[in-house]
MARKOLDREN-136708 format. One record per residue (C-alpha): residue number from 1; x, y, z; residue in three letters. Coordinates in steps of 0.1 Angstrom, whole numbers, plus 5000, padded with zeros to 4 digits. Layout:
N
nr NUM c1 X c2 Y c3 Z rest ALA
...
//
This chain:
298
nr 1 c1 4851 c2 5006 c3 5086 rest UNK
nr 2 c1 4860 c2 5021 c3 5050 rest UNK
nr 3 c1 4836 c2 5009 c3 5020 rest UNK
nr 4 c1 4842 c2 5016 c3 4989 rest UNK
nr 5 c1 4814 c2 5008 c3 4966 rest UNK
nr 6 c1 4810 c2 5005 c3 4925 rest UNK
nr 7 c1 4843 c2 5035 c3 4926 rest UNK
nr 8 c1 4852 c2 5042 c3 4885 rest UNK
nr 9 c1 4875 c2 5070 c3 4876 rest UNK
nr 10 c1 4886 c2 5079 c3 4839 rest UNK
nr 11 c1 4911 c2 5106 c3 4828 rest UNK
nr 12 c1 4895 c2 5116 c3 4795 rest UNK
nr 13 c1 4917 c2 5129 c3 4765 rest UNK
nr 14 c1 4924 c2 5117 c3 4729 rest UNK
nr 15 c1 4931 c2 5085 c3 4746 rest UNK
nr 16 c1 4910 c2 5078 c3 4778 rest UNK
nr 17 c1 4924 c2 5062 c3 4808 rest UNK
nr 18 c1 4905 c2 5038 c3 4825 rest UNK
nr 19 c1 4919 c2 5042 c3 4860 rest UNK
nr 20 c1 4900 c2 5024 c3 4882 rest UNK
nr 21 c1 4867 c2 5000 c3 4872 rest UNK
nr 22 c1 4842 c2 4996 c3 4895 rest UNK
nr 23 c1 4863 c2 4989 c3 4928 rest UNK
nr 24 c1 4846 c2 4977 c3 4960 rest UNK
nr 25 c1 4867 c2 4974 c3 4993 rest UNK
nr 26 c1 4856 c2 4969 c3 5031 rest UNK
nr 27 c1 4889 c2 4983 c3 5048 rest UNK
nr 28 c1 4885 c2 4968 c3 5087 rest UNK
nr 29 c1 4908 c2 4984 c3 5119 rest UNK
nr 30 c1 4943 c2 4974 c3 5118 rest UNK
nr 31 c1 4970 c2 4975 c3 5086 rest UNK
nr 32 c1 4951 c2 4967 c3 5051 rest UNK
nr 33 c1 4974 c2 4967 c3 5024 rest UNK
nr 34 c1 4970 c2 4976 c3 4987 rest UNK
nr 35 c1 4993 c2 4960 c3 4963 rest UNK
nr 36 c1 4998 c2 4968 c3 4927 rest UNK
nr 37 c1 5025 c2 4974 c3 4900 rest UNK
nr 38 c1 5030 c2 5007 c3 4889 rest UNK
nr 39 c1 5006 c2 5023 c3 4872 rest UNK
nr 40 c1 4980 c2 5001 c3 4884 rest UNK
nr 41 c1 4956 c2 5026 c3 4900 rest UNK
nr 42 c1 4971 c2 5024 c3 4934 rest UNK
nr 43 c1 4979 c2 5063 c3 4939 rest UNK
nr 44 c1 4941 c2 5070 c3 4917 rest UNK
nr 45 c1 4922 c2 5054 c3 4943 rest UNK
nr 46 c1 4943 c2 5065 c3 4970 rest UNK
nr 47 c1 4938 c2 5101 c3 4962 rest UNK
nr 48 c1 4900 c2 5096 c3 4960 rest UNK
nr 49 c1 4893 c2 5082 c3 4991 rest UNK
nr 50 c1 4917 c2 5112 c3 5007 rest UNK
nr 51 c1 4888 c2 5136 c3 4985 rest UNK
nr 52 c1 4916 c2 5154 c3 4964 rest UNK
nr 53 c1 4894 c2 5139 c3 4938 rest UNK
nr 54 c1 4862 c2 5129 c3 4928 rest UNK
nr 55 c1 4853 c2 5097 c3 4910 rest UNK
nr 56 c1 4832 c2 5094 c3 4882 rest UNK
nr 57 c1 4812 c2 5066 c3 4897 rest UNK
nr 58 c1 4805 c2 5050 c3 4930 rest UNK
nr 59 c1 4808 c2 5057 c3 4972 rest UNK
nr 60 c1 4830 c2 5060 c3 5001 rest UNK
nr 61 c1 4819 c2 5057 c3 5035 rest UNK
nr 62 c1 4841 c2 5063 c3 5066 rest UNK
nr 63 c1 4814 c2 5049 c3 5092 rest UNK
nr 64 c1 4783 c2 5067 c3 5086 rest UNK
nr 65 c1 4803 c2 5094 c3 5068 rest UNK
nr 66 c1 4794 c2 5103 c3 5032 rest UNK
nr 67 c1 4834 c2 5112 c3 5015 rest UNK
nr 68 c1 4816 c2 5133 c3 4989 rest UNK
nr 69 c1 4785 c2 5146 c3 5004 rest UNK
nr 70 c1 4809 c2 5158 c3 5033 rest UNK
nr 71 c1 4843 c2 5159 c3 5022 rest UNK
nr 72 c1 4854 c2 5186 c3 5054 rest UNK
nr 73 c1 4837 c2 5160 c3 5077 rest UNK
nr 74 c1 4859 c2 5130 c3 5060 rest UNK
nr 75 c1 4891 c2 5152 c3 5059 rest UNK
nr 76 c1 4890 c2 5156 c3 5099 rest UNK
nr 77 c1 4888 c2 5116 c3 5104 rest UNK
nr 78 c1 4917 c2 5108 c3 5077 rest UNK
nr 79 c1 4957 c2 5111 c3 5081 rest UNK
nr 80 c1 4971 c2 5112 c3 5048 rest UNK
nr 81 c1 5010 c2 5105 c3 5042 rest UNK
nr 82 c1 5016 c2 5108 c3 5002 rest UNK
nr 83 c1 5046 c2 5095 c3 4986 rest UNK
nr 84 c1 5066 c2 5129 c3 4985 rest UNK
nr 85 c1 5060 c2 5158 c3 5003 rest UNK
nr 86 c1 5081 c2 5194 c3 5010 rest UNK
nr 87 c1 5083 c2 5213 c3 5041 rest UNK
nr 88 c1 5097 c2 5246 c3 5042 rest UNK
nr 89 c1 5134 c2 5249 c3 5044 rest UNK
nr 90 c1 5145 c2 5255 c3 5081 rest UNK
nr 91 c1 5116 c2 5251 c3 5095 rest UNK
nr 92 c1 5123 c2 5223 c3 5123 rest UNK
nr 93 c1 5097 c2 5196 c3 5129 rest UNK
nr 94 c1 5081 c2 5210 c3 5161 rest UNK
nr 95 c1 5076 c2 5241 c3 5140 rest UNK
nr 96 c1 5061 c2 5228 c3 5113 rest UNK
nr 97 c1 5038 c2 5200 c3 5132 rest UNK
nr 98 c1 5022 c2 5236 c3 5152 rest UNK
nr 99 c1 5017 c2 5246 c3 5118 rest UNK
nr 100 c1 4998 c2 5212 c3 5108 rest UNK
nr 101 c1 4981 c2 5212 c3 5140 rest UNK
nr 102 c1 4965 c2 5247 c3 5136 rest UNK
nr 103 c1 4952 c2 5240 c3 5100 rest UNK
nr 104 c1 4939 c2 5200 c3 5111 rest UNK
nr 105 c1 4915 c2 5225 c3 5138 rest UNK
nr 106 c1 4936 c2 5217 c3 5173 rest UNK
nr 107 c1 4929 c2 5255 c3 5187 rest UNK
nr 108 c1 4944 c2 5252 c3 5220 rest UNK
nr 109 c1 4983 c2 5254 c3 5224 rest UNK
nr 110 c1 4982 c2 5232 c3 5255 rest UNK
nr 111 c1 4964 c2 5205 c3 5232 rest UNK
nr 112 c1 4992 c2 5208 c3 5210 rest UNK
nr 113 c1 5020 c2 5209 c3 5229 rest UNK
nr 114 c1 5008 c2 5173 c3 5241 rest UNK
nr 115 c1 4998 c2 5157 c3 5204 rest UNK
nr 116 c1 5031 c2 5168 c3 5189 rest UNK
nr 117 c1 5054 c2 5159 c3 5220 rest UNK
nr 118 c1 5035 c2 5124 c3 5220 rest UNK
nr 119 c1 5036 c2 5121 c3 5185 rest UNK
nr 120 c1 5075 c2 5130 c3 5186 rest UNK
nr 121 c1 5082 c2 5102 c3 5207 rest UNK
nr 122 c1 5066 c2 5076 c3 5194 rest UNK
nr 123 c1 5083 c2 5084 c3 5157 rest UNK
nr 124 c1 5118 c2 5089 c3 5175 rest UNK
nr 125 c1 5122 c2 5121 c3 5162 rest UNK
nr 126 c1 5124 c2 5141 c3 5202 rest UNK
nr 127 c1 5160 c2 5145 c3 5203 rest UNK
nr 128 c1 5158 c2 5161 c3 5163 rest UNK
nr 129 c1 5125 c2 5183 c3 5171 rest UNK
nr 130 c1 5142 c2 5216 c3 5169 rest UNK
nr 131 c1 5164 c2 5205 c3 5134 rest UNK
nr 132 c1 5155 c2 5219 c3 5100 rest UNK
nr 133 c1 5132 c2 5183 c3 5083 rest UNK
nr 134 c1 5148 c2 5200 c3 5054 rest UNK
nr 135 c1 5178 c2 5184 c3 5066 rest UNK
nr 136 c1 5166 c2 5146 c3 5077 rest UNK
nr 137 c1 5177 c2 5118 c3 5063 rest UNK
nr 138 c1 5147 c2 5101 c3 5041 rest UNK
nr 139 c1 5139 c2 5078 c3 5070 rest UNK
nr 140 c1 5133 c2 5108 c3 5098 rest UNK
nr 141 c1 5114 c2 5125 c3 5067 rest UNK
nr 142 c1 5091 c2 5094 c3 5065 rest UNK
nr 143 c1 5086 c2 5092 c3 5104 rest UNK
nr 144 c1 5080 c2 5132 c3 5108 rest UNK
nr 145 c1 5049 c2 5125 c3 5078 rest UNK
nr 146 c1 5036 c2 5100 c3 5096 rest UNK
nr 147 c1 5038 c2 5126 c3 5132 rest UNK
nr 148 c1 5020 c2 5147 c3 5110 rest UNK
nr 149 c1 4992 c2 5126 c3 5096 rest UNK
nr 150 c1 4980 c2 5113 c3 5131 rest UNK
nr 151 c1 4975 c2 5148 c3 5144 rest UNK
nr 152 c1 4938 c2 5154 c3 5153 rest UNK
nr 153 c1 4940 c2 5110 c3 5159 rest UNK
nr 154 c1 4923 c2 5098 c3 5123 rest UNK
nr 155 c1 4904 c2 5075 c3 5129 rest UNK
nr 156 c1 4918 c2 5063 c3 5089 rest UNK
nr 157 c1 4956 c2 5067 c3 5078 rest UNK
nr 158 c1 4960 c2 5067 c3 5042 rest UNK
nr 159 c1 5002 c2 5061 c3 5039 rest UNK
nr 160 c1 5014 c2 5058 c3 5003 rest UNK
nr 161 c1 5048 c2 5041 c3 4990 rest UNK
nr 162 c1 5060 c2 5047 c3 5024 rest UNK
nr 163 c1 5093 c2 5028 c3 5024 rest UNK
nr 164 c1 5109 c2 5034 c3 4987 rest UNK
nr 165 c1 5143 c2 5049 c3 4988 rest UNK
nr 166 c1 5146 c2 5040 c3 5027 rest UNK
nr 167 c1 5174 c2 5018 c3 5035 rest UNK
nr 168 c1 5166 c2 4983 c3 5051 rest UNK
nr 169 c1 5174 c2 4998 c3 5088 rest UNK
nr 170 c1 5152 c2 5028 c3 5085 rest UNK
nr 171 c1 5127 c2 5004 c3 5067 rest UNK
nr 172 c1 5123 c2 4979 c3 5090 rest UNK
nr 173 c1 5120 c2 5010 c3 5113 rest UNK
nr 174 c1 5093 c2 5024 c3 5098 rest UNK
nr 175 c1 5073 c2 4995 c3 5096 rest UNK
nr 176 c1 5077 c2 4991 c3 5131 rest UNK
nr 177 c1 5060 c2 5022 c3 5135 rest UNK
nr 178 c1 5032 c2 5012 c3 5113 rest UNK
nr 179 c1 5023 c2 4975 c3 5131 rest UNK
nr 180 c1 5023 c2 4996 c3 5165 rest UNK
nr 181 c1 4998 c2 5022 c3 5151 rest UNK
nr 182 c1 4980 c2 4993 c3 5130 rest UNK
nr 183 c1 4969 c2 4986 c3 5162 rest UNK
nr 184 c1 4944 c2 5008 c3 5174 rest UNK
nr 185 c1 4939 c2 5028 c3 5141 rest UNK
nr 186 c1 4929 c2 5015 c3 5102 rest UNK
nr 187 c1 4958 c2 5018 c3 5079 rest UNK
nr 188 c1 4955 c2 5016 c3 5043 rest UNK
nr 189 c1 4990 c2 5008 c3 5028 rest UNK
nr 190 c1 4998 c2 5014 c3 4993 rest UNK
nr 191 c1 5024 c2 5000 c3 4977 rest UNK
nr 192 c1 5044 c2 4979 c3 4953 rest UNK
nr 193 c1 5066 c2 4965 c3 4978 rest UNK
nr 194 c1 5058 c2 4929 c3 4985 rest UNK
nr 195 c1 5075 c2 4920 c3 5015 rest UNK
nr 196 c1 5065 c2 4952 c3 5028 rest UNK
nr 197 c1 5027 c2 4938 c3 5024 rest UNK
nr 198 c1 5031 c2 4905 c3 5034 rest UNK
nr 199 c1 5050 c2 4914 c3 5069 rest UNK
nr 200 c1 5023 c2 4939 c3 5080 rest UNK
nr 201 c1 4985 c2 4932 c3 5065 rest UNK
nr 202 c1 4964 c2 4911 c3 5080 rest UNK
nr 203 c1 4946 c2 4919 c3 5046 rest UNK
nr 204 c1 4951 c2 4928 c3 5012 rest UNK
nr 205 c1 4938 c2 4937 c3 4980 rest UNK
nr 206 c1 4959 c2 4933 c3 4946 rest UNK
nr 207 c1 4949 c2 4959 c3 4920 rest UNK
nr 208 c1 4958 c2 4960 c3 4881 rest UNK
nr 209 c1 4946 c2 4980 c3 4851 rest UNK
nr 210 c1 4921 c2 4994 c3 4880 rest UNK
nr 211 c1 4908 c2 4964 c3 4889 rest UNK
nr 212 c1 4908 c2 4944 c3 4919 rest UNK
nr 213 c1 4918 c2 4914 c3 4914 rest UNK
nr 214 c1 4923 c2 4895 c3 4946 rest UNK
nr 215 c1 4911 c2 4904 c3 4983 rest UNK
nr 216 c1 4912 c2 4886 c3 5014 rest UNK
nr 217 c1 4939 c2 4869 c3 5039 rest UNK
nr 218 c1 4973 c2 4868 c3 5026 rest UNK
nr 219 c1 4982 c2 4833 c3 5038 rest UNK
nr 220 c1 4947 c2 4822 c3 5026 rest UNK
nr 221 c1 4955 c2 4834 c3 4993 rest UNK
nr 222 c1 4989 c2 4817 c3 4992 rest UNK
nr 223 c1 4979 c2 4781 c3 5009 rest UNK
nr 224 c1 4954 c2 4781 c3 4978 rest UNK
nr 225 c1 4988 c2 4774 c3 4957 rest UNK
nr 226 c1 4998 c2 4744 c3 4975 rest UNK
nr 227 c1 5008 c2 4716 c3 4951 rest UNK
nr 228 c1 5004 c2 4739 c3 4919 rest UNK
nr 229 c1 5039 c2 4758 c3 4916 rest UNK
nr 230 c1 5074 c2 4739 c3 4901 rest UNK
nr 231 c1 5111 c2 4755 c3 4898 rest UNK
nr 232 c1 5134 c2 4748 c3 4877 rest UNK
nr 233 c1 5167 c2 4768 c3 4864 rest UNK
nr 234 c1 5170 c2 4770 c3 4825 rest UNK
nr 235 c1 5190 c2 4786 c3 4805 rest UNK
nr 236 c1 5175 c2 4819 c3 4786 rest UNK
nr 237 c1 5162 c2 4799 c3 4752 rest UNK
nr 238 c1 5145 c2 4774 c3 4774 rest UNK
nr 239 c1 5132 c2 4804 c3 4795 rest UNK
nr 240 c1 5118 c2 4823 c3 4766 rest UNK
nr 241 c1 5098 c2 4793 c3 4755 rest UNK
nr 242 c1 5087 c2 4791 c3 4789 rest UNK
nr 243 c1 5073 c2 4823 c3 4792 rest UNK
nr 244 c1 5054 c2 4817 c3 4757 rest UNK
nr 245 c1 5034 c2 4790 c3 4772 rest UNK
nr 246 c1 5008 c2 4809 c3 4795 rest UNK
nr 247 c1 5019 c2 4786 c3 4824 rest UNK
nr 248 c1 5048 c2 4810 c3 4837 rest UNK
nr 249 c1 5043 c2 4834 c3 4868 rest UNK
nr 250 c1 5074 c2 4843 c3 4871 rest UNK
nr 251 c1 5113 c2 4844 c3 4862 rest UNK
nr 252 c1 5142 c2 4859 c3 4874 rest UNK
nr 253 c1 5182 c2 4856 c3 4868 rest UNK
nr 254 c1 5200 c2 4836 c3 4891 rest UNK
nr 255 c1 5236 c2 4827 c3 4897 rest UNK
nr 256 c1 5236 c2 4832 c3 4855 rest UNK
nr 257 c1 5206 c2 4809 c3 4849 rest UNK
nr 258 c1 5167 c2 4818 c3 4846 rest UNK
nr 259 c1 5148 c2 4805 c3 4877 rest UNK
nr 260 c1 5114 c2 4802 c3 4859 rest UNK
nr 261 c1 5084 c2 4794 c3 4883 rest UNK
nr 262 c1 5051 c2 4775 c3 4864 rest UNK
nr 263 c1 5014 c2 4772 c3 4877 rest UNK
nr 264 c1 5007 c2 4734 c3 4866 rest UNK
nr 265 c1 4987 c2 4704 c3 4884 rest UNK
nr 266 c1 5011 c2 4681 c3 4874 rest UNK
nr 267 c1 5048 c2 4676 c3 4872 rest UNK
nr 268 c1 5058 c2 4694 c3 4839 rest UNK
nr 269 c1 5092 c2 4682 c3 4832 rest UNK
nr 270 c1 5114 c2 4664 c3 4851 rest UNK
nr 271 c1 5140 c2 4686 c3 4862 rest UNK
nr 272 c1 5109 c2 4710 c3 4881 rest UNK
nr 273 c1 5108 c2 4702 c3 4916 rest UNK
nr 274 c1 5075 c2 4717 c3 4935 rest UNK
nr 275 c1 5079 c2 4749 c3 4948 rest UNK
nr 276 c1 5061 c2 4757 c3 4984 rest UNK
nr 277 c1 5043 c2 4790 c3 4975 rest UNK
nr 278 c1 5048 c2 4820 c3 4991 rest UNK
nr 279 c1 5029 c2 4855 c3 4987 rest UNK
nr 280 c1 5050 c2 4868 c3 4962 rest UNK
nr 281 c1 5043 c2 4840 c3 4937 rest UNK
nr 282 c1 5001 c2 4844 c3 4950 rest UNK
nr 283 c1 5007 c2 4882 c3 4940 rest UNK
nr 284 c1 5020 c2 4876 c3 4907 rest UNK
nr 285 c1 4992 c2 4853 c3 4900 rest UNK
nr 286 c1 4965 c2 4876 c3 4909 rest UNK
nr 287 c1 4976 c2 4901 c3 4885 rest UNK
nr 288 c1 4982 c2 4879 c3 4858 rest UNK
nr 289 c1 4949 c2 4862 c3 4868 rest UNK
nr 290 c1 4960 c2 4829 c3 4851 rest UNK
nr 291 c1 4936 c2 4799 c3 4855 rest UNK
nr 292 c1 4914 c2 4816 c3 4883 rest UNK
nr 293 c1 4881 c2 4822 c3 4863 rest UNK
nr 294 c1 4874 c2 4858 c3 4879 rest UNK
nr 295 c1 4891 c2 4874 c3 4910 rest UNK
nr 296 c1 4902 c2 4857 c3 4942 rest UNK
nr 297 c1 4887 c2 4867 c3 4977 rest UNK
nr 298 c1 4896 c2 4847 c3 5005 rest UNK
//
C-alpha cells in the first residue's frame, strides 16, 4: 500500500504557490483515481510521489519503503507514465523498450526479450513492434508508455492524464488496458476526466487548491446525494441569478437553455424536478465543498 502522510509542497517567488496542503492518502491494490481540475495539484503530487521532487513537508511510503530516505529503492517498484513524453525519432518500440529495460536494471537479454514481447501483446502493439513510435497514432503512443512503465513489474503505476486527445475508440481501449492491469497491480490515475474516474476506480480522492477534499468509494460518495439535487432548464438571466445564490453545482447549455443543477433539501421552485445524482454532480460538490462542513470520506 501507498501512504501519503502530512505531504505540503510550495513553489516560492514574489507570489508563493501553495500547491499541495497537508495531503494524506492510503492508495490500496487495484485502480485509485485522483480527480481534480486543472491546476489543482494533481501533476504536484504526482511528481512527488514518482521522487522527481521533494516536498517541503510530510512522507511516502511504498510498503516499508521510505520515498525520500531511498528514492533508487522507490524508483525500482514505481512505473511512471506522464502526460507527454518523446521517444527518439525512428527508433521503433522494441528498440526503445531494450533501451528502457537496460536503464530500469533488467541485465539479461533473455529476461528482456520475454518482458517486452509479453508486454507488446498485452498493449496490442506486436504487429507495430518494429515501426518508428514516432510515427503512432496518440493511442499506440499511450499503450507503448504504458509497455514501458511496467517493465521491471512495479509493484505501483503512476499514469497521468492518460486518455486526453485519444479518440473515444482508442479511449475506451486504453482503459481496457488499465482495468486488466488494475488487477494485480496499484494504479494511481490522475486526471480530470470524470467518466474516465468513475468507470475504473474502485476509489478516489478529489483534490483542489492542494487539498483533498473528498476520499472514499465513488458510489458511496454519490448515494450520499440522494434526495438533495433538482434540474430545471432556465433561461440565461434566470441562470445567472441562480448561480448567485450558493445553492448551484452546476450549469451547462442545453438545446439553447441553461440546465442549472441545485443542492437543496426541499423543492425549490416548482418547475425543478429531483435529479438522481450521479458522480459527476458528487465531484462538483466536493470541490466546491458546499454545505459539507469539512471534507467527505466515505
Amino acid at each position: 500500500m501507498l501512504r501519503l502522510s502530512g505531504v505540503s509542497k510550495i513553489y516560492p517567488g514574489k507570489n508563493p504557490v501553495h500547491a499541495l496542503n497537508n495531503v494524506s492518502l492510503n492508495v490500496p491494490s487495484g485502480i485509485f483515481g485522483l480527480l481534480g481540475p486543472n491546476g489543482a495539484g494533481k501533476s504536484t503530487l504526482m511528481s512527488i510521489i514518482a521522487t522527481l521532487q521533494r516536498p517541503d513537508r510530510g512522507s511516502i511510503h511504498l510498503g516499508e519503503i521510505d520515498a525520500f530516505a531511498s528514492p533508487r529503492e522507490m524508483r525500482a517498484k514505481l512505473g511512471y507514465l506522464p502526460q507527454d513524453f518523446g521517444t527518439y525519432p525512428g527508433a521503433s518500440a522494441e528498440e526503445l523498450l531494450h533501451y528502457f529495460a537496460r536503464l530500469k536494471g533488467i541485465s539479461t537479454a533473455a529476461e528482456r526479450e520475454h518482458q517486452i514481447g509479453t508486454l507488446l501483446e498485452m498493449v496490442n502493439l506486436d504487429a507495430a513492434k518494429n515501426r518508428p513510435v514516432s510515427d503512432y497514432s496518440g493511442g499506440m503512443r499511450q499503450r507503448f508508455g504504458v509497455a514501458q512503465a511496467l517493465l521491471g513489474h512495479p509493484k505501483l503505476l503512476i499514469v497521468v492524464e492518460p486518455t486526453a486527445g485519444l479518440d473515444p475508440a482508442e479511449r475506451n481501449r486504453f482503459n481496457q488496458i488499465l482495468a486488466n492491469i488494475g488487477e494485480n497491480t496499484a494504479i494511481i490515475l490522475s486526471t480530470h476526466i470524470i467518466e474516465d474516474v468513475s468507470n475504473l476506480c474502485r476509489r478516489i480522492a478529489v483534490i483542489n487548491q492542494g487539498r483533498i477534499m473528498a476520499e472514499g468509494d465513488p458510489e458511496k460518495l454519490t448515494a450520499s446525494l440522494s434526495g438533495q439535487l433538482w434540474q430545471a432548464l432556465v433561461d440565461r438571466e434566470r441562470a445567472d441569478q441562480i448561480s448567485k445564490s450558493g445553492q448551484l453545482v452546476f450549469r451547462r447549455i442545453h438545446r439553447g437553455l441553461h440546465l442549472v443543477v441545485i443542492q437543496s433539501e426541499t423543492q425549490p421552485a416548482e418547475d425543478f424536478t429531483p435529479k438522481i445524482p450521479d458522480f459527476e454532480d458528487a465531484y462538483f460538490l466536493a470541490v466546491l465543498q458546499k454545505n459539507y462542513g469539512g471534507n467527505l470520506f466515505f
